[in-house]
N, C-alpha and C positions, 0 to 999 in steps of 0.2 A: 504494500500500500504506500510506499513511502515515494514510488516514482507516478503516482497516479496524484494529479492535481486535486486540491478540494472541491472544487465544486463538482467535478465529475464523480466522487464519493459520494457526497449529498445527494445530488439529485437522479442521477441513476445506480449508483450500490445500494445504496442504504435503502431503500426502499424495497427491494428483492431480498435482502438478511435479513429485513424486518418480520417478515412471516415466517422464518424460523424461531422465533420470538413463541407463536404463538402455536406452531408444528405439534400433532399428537405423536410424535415420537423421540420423546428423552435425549435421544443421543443428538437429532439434532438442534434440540432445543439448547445443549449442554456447549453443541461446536460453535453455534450462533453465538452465546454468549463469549465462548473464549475469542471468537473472529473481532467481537468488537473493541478489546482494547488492543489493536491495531490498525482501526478505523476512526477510532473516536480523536486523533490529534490531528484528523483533517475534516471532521467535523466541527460547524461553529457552536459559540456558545449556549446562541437560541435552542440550535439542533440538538445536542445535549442535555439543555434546563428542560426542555418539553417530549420531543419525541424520545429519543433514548430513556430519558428517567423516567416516562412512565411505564416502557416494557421492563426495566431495572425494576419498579417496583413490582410489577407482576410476578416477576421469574422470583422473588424474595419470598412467592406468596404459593411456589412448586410443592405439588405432593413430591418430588425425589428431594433427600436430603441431597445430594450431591450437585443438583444444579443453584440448589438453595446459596451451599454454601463457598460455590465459584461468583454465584453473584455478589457476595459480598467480597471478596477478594478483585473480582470486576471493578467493583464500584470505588477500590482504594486507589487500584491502577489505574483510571482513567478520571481520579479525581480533580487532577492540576486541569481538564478541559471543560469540565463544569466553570459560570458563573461565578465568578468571584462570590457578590452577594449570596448565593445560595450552597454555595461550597461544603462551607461549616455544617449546615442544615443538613444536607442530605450524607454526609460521613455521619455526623451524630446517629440520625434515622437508621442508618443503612446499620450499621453496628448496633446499637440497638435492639434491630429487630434480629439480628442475630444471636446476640443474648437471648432472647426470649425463646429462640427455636428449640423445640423438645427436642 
């Protein structure tokens, strides 16, 4: 991803990974999420505070504990392209709700 320009990410990848997001099959719900911290530093910050963090919270909310808890190591690694403003917030959340996980 690093010789592919950003906006070519945004607006035609990310949108196609995006429905592994949502895929009834684990594994590639599990590969979707490890693809996007190599996606997310050519994603902008909008695209990150909105799109990305709402399937971040999803995947937080997986019957597998294993993708449960890649999302939360996700969510560390791809913290510096989060919203300054909202940075702090969603590490707190994101950990968190990892503590609380049975």
């Amino acid at each position: 991803a690093s010789h592919i320009p950003p906006g070519v990410v945004e607006k035609n990848i990310l949108p196609h990974v995006a429905t592994g997001f949502t895929d009834a099959n684990a594994v590639l719900r599990e590969l979707t999420l490890k693809s996007l911290i190599h996606l997310a530093p050519k994603l902008s910050n909008a695209v990150m505070d909105t799109t990305v963090l709402k399937h971040l919270t999803k995947m937080q909310a997986d019957s597998e504990p294993g993708i449960r808890t890649n999302t939360i190591y996700c969510i560390a690694k791809v913290c510096s392209t989060f919203g300054e403003a909202n940075r702090r917030k969603i590490l707190f959340r994101g950990f968190l709700k990892g503590l609380r996980d049975p």
